[in-house]
N, CA, C and O of each residue as an XYZ file, in Angstrom:
772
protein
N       8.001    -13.948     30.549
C       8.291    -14.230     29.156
C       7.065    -14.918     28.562
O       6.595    -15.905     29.127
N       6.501    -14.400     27.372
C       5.427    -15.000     26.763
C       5.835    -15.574     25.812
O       6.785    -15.362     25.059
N       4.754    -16.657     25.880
C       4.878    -18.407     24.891
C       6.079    -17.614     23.402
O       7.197    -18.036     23.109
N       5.537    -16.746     22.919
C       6.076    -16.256     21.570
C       7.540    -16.126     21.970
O       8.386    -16.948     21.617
N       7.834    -14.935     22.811
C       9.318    -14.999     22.891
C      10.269    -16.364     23.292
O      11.467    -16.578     23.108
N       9.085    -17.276     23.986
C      10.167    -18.166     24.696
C      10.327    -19.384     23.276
O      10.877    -20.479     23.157
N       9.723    -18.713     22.591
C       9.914    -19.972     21.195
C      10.927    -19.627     20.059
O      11.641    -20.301     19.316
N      10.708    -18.402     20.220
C      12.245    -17.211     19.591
C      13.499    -17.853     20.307
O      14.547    -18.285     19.829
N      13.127    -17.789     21.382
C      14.832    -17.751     22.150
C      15.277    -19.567     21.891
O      16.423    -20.007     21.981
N      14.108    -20.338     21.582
C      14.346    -21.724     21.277
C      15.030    -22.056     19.622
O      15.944    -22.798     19.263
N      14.327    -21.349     19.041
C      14.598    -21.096     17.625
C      16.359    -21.778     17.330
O      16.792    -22.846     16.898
N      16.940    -20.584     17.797
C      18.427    -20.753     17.548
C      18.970    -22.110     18.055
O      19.426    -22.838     17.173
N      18.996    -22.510     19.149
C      19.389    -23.676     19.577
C      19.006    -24.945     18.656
O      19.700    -25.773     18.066
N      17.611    -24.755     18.776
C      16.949    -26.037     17.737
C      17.471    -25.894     16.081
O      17.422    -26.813     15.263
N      17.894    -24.740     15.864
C      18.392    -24.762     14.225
C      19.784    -25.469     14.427
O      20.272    -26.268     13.627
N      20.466    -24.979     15.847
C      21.800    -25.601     15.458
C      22.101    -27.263     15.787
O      23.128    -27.901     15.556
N      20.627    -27.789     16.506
C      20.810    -29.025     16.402
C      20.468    -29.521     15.085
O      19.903    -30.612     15.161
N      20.588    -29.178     14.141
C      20.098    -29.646     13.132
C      21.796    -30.010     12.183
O      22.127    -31.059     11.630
N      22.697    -28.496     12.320
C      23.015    -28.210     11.622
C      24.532    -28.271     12.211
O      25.538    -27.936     11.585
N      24.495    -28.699     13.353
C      25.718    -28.859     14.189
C      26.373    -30.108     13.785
O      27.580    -30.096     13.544
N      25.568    -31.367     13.672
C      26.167    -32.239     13.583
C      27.277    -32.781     11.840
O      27.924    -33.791     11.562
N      26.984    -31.498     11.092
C      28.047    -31.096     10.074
C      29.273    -31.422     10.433
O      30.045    -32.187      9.855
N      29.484    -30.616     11.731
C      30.982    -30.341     12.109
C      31.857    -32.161     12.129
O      32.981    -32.399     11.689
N      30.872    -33.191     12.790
C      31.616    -34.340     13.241
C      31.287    -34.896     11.866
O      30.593    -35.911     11.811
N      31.892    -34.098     10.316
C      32.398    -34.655      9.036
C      33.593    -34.394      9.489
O      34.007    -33.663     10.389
N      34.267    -35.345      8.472
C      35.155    -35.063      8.837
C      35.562    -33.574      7.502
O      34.731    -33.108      6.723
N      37.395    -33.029      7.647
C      37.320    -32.003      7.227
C      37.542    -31.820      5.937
O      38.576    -32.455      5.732
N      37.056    -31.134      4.511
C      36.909    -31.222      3.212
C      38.296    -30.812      2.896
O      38.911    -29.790      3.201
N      38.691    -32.008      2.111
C      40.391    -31.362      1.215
C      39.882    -30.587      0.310
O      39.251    -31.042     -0.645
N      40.108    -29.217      0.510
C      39.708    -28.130     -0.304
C      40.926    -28.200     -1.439
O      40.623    -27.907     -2.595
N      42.052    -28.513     -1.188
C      43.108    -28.427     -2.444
C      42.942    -29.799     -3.212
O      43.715    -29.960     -4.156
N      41.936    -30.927     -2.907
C      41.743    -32.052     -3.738
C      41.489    -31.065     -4.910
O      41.216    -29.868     -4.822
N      41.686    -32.079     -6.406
C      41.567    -31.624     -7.955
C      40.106    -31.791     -7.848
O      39.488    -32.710     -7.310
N      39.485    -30.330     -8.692
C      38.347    -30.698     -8.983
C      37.780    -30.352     -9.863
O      37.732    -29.212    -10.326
N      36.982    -31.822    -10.417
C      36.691    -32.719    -12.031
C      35.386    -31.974    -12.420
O      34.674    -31.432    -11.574
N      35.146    -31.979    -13.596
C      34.333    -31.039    -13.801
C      33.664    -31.531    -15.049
O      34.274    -32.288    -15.803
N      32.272    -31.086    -15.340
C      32.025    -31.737    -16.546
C      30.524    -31.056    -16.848
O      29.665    -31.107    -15.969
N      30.235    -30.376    -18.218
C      29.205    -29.846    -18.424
C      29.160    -29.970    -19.832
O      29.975    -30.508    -20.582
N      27.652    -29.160    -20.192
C      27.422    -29.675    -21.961
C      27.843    -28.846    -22.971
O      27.811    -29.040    -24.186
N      28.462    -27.378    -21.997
C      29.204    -26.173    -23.197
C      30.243    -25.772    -22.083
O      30.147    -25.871    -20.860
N      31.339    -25.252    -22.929
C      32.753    -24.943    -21.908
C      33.470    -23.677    -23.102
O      34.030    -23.678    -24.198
N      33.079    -22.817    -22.193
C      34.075    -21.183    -22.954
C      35.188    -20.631    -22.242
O      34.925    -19.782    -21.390
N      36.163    -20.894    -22.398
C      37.228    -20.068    -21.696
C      37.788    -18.782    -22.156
O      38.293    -18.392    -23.209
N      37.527    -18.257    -21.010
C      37.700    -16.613    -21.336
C      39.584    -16.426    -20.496
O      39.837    -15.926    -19.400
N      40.288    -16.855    -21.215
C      41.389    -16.479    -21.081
C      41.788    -15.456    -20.548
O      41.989    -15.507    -19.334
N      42.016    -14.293    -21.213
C      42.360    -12.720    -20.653
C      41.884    -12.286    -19.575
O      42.400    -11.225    -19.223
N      40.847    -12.813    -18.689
C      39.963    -12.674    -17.680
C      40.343    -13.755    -17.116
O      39.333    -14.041    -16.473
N      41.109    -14.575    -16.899
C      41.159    -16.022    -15.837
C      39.963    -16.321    -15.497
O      39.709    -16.364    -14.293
N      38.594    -16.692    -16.781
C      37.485    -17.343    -16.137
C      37.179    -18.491    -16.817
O      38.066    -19.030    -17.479
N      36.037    -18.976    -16.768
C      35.777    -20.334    -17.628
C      34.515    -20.564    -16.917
O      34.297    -20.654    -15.709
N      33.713    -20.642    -17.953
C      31.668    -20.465    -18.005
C      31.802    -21.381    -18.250
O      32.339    -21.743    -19.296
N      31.314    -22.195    -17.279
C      30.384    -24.104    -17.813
C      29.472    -23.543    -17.934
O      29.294    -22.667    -17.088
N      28.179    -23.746    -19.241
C      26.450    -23.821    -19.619
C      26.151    -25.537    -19.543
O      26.708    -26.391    -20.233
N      25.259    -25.722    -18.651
C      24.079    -26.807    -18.986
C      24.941    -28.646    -18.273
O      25.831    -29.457    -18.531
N      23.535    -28.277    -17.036
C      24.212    -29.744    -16.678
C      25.420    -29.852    -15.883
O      26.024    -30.908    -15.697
N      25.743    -28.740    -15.429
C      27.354    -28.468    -14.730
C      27.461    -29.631    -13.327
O      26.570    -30.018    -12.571
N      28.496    -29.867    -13.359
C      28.661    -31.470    -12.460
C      29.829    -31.320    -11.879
O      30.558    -32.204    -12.329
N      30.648    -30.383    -10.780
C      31.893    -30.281    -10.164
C      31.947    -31.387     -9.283
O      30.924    -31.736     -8.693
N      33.090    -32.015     -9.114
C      33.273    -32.720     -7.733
C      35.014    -32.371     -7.535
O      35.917    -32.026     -8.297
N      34.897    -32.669     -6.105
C      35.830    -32.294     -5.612
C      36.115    -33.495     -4.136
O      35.757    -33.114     -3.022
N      36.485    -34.288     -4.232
C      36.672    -34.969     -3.193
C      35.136    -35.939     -3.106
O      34.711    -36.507     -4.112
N      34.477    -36.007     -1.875
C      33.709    -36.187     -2.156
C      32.005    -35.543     -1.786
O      30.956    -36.021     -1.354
N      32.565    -34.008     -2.317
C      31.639    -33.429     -2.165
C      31.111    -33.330     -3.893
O      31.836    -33.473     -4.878
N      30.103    -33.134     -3.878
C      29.753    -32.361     -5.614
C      28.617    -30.878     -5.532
O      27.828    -30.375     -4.731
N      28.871    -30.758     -6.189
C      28.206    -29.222     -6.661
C      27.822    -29.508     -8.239
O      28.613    -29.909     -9.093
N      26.050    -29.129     -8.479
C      25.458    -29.130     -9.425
C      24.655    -27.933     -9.852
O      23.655    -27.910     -9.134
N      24.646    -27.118    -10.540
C      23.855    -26.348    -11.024
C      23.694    -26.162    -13.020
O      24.163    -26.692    -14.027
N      23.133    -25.527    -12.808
C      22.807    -24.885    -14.425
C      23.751    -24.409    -14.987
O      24.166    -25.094    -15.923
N      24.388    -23.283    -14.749
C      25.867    -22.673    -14.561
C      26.819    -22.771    -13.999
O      26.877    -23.539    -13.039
N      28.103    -21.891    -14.471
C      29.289    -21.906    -13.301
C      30.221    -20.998    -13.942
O      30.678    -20.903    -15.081
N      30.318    -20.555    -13.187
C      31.800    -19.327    -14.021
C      32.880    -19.743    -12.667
O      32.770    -19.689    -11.442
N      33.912    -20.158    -13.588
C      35.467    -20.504    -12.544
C      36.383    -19.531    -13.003
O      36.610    -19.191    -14.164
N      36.943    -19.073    -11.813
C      37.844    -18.122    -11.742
C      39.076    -18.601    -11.671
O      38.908    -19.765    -11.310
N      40.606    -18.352    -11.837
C      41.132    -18.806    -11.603
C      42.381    -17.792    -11.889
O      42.293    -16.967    -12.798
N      43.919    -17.920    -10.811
C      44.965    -17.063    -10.988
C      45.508    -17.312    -12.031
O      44.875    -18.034    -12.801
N      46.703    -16.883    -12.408
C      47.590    -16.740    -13.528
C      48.752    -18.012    -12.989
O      49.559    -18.499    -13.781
N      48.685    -18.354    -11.793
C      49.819    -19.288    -11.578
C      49.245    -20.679    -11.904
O      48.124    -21.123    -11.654
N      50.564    -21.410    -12.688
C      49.898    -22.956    -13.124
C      50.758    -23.904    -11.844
O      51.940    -23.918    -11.501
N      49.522    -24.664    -11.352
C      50.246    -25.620    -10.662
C      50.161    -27.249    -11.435
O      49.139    -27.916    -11.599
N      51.435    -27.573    -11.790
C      51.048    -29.154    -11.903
C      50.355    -29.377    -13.216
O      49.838    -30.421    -13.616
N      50.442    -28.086    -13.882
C      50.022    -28.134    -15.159
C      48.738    -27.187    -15.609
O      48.436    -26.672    -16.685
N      48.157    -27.191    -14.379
C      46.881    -26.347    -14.429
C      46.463    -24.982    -13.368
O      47.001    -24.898    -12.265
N      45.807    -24.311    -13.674
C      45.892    -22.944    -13.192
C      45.103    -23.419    -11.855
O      44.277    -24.321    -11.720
N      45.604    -22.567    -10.980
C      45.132    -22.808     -9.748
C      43.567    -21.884     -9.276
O      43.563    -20.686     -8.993
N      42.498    -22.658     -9.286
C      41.073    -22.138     -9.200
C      40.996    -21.886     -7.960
O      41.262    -22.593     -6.988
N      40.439    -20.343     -8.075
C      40.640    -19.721     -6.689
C      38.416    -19.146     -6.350
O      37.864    -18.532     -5.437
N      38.052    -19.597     -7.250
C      36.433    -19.442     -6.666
C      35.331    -20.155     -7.922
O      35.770    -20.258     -9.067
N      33.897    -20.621     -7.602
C      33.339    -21.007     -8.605
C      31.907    -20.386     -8.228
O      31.406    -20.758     -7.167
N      31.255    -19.513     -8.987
C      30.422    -19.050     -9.269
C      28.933    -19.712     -9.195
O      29.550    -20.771     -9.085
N      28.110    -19.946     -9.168
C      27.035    -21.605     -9.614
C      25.562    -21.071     -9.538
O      25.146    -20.671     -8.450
N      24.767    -21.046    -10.632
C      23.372    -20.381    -10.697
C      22.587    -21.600    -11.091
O      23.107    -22.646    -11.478
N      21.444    -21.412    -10.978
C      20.214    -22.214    -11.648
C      20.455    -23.795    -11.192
O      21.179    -24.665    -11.677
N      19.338    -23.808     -9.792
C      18.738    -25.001     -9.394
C      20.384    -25.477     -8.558
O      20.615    -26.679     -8.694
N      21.230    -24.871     -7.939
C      22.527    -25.274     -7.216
C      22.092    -26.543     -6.271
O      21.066    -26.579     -5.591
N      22.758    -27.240     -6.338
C      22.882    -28.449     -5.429
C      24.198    -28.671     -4.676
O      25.108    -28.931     -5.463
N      24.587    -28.646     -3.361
C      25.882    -29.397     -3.072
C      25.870    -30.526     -2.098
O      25.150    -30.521     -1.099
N      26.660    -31.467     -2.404
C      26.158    -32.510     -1.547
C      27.218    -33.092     -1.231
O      28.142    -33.211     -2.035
N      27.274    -33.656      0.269
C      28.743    -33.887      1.085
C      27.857    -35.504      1.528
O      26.695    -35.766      1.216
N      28.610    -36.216      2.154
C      28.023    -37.202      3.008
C      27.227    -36.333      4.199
O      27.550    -35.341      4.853
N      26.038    -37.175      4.169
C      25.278    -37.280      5.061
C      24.811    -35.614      4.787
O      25.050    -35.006      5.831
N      24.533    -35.167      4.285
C      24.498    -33.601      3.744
C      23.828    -33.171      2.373
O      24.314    -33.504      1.292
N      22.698    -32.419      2.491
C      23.002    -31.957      0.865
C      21.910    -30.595      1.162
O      21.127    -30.380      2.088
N      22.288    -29.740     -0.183
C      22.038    -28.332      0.309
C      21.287    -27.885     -1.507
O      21.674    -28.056     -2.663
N      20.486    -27.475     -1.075
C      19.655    -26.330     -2.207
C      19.744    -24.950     -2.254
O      19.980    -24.200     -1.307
N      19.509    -24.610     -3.595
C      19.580    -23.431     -3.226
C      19.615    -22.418     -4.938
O      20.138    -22.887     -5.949
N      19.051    -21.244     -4.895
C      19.040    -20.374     -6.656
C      20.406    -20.090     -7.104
O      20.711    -20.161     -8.295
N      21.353    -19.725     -6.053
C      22.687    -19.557     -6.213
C      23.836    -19.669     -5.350
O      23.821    -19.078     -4.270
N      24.885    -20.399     -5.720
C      26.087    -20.154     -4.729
C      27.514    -19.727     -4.825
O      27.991    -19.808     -5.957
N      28.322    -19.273     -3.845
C      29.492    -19.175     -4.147
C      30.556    -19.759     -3.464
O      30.838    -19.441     -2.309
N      31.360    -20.862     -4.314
C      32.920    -21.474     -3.565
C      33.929    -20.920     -3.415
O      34.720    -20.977     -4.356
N      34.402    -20.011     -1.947
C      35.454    -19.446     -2.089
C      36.611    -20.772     -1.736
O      36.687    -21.416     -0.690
N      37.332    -20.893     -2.814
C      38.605    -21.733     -2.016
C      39.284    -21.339     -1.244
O      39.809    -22.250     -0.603
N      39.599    -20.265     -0.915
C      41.209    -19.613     -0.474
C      40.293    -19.046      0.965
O      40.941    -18.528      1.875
N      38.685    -19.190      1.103
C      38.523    -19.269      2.199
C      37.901    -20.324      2.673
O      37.669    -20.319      3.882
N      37.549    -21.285      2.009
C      37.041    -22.960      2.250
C      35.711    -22.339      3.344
O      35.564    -22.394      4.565
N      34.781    -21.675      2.089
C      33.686    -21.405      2.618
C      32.402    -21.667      0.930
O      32.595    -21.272     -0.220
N      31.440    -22.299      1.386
C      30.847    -22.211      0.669
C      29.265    -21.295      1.413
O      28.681    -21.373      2.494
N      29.039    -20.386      0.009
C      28.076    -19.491      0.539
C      26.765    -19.541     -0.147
O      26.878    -19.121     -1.299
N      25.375    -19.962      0.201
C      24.248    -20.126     -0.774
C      23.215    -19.027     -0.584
O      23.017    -18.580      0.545
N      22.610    -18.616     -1.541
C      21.400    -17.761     -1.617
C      20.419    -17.970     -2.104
O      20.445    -18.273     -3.297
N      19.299    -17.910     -1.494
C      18.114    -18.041     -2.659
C      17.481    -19.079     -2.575
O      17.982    -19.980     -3.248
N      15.745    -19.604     -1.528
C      15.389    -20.710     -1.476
C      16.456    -21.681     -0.866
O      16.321    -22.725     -1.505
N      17.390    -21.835      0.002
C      17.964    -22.563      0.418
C      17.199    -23.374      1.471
O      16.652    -22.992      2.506
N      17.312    -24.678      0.895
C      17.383    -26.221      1.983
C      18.442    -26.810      2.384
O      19.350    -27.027      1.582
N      18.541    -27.195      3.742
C      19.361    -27.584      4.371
C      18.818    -29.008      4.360
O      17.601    -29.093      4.524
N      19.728    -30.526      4.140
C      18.599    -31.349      4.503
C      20.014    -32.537      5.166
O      20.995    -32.825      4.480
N      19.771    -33.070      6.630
C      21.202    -33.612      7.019
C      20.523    -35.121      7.426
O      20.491    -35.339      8.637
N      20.130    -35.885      6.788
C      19.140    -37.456      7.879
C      18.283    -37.087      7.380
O      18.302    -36.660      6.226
N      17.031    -37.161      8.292
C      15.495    -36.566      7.927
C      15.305    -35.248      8.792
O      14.369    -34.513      9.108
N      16.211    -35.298      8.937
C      15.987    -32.970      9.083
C      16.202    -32.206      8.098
O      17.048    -32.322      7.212
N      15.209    -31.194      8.300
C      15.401    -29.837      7.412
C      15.286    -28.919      7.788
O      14.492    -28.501      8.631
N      16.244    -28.312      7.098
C      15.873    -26.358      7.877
C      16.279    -25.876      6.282
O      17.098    -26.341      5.489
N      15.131    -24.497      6.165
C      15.107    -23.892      5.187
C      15.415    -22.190      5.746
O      15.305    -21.768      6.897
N      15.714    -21.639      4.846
C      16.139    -20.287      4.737
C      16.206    -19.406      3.683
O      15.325    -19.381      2.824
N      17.277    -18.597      3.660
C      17.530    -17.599      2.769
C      18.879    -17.455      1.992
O      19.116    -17.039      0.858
N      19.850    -18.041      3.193
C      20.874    -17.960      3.013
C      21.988    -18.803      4.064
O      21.945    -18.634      5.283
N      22.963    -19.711      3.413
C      23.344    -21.096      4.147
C      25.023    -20.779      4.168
O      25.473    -20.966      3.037
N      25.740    -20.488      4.827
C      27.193    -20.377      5.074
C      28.118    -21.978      5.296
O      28.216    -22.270      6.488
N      28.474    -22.531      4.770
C      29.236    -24.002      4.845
C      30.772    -23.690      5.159
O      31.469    -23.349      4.203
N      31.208    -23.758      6.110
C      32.912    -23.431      6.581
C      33.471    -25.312      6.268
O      33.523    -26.200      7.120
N      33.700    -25.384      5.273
C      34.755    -26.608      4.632
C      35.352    -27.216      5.835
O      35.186    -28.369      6.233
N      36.210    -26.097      6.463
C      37.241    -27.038      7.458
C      36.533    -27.387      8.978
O      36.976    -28.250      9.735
N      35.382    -26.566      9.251
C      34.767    -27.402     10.880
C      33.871    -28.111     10.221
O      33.731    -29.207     10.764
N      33.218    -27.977      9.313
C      32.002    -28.329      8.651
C      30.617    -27.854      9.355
O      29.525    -28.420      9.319
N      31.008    -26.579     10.042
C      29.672    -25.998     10.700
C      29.098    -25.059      9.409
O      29.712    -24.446      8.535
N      27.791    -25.203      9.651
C      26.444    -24.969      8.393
C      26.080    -23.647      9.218
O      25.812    -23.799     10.410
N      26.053    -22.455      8.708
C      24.981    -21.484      9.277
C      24.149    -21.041      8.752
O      24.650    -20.211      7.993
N      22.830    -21.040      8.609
C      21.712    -20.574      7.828
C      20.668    -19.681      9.210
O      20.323    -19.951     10.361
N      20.487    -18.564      8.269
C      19.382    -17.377      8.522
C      18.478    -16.876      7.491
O      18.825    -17.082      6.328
N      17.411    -16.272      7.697
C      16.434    -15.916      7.490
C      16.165    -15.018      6.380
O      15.013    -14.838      5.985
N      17.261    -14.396      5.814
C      18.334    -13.403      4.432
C      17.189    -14.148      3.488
O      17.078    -15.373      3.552
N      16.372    -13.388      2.640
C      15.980    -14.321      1.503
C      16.348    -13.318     -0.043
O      17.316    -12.559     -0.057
N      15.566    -13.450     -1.070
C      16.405    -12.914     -2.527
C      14.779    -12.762     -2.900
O      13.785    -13.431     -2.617
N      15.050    -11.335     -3.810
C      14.023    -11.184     -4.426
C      14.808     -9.579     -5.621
O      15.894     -9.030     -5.434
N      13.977     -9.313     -6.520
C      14.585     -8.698     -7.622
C      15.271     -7.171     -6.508
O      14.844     -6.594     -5.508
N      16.138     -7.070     -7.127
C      17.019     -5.515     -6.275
C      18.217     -6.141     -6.998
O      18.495     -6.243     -8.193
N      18.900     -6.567     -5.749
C      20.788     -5.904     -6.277
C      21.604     -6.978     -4.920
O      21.501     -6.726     -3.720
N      22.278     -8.005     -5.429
C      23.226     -8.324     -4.505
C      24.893     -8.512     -5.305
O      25.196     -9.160     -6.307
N      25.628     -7.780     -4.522
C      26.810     -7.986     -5.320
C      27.497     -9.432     -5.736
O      27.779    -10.456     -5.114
N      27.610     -9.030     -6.991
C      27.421    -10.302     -8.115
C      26.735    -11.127     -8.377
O      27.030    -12.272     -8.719
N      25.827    -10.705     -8.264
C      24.433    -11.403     -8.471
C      23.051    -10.371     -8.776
O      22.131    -10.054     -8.023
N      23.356     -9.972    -10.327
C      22.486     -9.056    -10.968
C      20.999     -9.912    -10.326
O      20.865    -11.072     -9.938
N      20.064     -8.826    -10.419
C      18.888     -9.232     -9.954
C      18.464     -9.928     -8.966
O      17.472    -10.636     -9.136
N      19.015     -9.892     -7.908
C      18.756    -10.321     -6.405
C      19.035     -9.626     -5.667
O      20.213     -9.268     -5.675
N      18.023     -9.006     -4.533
C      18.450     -8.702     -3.351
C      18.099     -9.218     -1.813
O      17.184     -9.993     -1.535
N      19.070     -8.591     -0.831
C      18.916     -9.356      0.480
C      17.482     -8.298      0.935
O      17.128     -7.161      0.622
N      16.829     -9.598      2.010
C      15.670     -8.755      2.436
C      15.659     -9.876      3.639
O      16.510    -10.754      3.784
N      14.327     -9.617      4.598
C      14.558     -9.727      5.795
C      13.921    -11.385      5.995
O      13.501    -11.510      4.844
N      13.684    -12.297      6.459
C      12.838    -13.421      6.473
C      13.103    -14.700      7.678
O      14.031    -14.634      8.485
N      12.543    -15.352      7.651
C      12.582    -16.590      8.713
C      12.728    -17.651      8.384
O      12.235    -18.123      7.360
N      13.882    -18.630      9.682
C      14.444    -20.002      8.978
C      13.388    -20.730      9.370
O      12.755    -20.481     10.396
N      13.152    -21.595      8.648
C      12.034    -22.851      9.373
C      12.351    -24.391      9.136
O      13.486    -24.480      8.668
N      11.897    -25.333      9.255
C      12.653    -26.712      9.398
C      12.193    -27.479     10.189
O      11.792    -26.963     11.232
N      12.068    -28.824     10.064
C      11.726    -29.426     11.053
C      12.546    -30.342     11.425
O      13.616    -30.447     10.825
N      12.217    -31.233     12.528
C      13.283    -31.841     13.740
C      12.268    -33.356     13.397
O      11.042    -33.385     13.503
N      13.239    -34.657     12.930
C      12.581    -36.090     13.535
C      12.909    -35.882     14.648
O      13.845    -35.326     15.223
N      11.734    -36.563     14.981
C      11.473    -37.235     16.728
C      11.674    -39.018     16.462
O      11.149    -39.823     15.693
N      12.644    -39.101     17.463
C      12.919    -40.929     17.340
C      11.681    -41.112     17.857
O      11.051    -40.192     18.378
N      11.127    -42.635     17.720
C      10.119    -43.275     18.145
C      10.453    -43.962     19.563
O      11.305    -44.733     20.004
N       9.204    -43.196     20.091
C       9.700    -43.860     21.824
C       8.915    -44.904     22.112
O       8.575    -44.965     23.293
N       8.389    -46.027     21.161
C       7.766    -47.373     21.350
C       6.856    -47.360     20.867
O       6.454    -46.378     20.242
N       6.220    -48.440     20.989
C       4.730    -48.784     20.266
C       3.799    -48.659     21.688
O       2.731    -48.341     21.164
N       3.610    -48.689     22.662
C       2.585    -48.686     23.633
C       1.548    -47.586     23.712
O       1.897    -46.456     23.370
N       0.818    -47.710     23.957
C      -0.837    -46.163     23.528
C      -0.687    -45.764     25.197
O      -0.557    -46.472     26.196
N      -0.788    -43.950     24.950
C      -1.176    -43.744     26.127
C      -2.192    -44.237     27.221
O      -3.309    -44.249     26.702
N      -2.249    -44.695     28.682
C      -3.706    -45.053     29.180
C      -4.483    -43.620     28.816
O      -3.993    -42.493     28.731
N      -5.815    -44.036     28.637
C      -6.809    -43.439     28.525
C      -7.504    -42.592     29.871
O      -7.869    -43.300     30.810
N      -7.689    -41.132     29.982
C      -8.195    -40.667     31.179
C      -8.900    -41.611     31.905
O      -9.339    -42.703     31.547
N      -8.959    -40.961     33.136
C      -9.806    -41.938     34.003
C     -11.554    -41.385     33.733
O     -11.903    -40.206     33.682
N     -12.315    -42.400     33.611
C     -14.145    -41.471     33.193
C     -14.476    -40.870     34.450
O     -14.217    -41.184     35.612
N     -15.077    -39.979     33.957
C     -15.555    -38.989     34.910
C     -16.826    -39.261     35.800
O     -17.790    -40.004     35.618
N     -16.512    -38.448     36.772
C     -17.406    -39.244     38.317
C     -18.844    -38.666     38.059
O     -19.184    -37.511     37.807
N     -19.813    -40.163     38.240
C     -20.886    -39.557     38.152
C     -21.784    -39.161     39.827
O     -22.858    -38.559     39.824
């Protein structure tokens, strides 16, 4: 096995130490109410949607989600007074951020009804002082395991998402190293004359 492959086959392991320690969150109340607040609000009724423009600020427990946009979807059934939101849409400059967690990215999507959040586009992963970057970042709500690969966006076609498509690319990221003391290596021994 040469140096190259044996750094491939390291790859995966070292991404999921990064991205593993998600899981010991604890697990996101996906049915918590979630508050919402932006600088224009259109509800498109007949369509069960509702476009936040500018400044969009969701929280939900205590995760939040920030972007530029947001189109919320939502069924025809009212619970508790209000229609029950079944996905949220989120473009331009997306942010989501959990404890000990926060994620970048050009666009994302909140499925509730599968308590998955899905990002595309320039995605950062950033958990402590680690980072891993990608293309594309999978967030499962209820283990809180993070999966990101190498998927990146460029003009084509991804469904629902005019003007992006998937293409092929590499995760990268780096790992702190704790500090293993202050003491200096000894210095070689000088060479024999």
């Amino acid at each position: 096995m040469n140096r190259r492959s044996a750094l491939r086959s390291l790859a995966l392991p070292l991404a999921l130490l990064v991205v593993a320690p998600a899981a010991a969150q604890t697990r996101h109340d996906s049915s918590a109410p979630i508050d919402f607040a932006s600088d224009r609000i259109e509800l498109q009724d007949r369509a069960n949607r509702v476009l936040l423009n500018g400044n969009v600020r969701i929280t939900q427990g205590p995760m939040t989600l920030t972007a530029a946009r947001m189109t919320v979807l939502y069924t025809g059934q009212i619970t508790n007074g209000s229609p029950q939101v079944s996905r949220l849409d989120a473009s331009g400059g997306v942010t989501v951020a959990r404890p000990d967690q926060t994620a970048r990215s050009q666009y994302a999507v909140y499925d509730l009804n599968r308590r998955v959040i899905t990002m595309i586009g320039a995605v950062t992963l950033r958990q402590g002082s680690n980072t891993v970057s990608g293309g594309r970042l999978s967030i499962d709500l209820d283990t809180g395991r993070a999966t990101i690969d190498g998927s990146g966006v460029s003009g084509g076609s991804v469904p629902g998402q005019p003007g992006v498509q998937q293409q092929g690319g590499r995760v990268t990221g780096r790992f702190s190293v704790p500090s293993r003391g202050t003491s200096t290596p000894a210095a070689p021994p000088a060479p024999r004359q």
